[in-house]
C-alpha positions in Angstrom: -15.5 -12.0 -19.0 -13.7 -9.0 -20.7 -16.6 -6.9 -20.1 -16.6 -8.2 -16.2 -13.0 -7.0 -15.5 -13.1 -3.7 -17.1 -16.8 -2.7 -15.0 -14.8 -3.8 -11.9 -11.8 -1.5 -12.9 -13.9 0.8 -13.3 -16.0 0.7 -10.1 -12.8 -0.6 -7.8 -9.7 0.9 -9.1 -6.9 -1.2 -10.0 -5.4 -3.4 -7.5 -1.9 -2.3 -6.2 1.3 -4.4 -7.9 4.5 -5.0 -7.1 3.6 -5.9 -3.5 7.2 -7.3 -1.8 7.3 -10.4 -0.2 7.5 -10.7 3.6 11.0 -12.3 3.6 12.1 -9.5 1.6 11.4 -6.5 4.4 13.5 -5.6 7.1 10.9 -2.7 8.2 7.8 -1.1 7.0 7.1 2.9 8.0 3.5 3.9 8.1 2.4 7.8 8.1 -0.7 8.9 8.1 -0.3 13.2 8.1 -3.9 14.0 9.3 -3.3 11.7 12.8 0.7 12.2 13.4 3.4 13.6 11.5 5.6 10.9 12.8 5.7 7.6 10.6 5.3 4.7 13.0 8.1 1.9 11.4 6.9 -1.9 12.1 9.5 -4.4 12.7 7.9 -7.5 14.4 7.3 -10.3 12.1 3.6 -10.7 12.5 3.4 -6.7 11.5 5.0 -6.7 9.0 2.7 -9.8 7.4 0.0 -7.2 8.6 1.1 -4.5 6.3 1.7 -6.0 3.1 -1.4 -7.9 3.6 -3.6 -4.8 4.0 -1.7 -3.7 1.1 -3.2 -5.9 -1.1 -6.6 -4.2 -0.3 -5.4 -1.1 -2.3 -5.9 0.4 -5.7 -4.9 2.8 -8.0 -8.0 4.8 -9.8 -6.9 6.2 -12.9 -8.2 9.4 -14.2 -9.2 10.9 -10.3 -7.5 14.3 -9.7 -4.6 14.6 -7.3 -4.5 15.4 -4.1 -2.3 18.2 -2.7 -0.5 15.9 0.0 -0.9 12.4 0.5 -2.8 11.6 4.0 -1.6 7.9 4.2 1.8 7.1 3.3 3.9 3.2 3.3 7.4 2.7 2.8 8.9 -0.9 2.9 12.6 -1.0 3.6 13.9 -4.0 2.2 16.7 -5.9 3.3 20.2 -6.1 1.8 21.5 -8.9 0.0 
């Protein structure tokens, strides 16, 4: 089992954590620097369940070189207390 996670580390990358909850956002900003400079912010309910679900489809991959600039970026605004 040990030897199954680590190979799909490996292959896969390490899923994102730290994901916040849906009921926690007030807005999500989306850039993408190679299609528009401008961030595109979502604030519809059933967008913002869009973004953090495609969140959980990323992952980190330790050990790849940097990139100079990011091409995709995602900032969650969340709300105040």
């Amino acid at each position: 089992m040990l030897i199954s996670i680590i190979g799909y580390f490996i292959m896969h990358g390490i899923p994102l954590s730290g994901i916040p909850e849906i009921d926690d956002i007030s807005y999500v900003e989306i850039s993408n620097n190679i299609l528009d400079v401008q961030a595109r912010r979502f604030t519809d309910i059933e967008e913002l369940e869009k973004a953090v679900y495609v969140t959980h489809f990323l992952s980190y991959n330790p050990g790849t070189p940097e990139m100079e600039e990011p091409i995709n970026g995602r900032a969650y605004k969340w709300k105040s207390l």
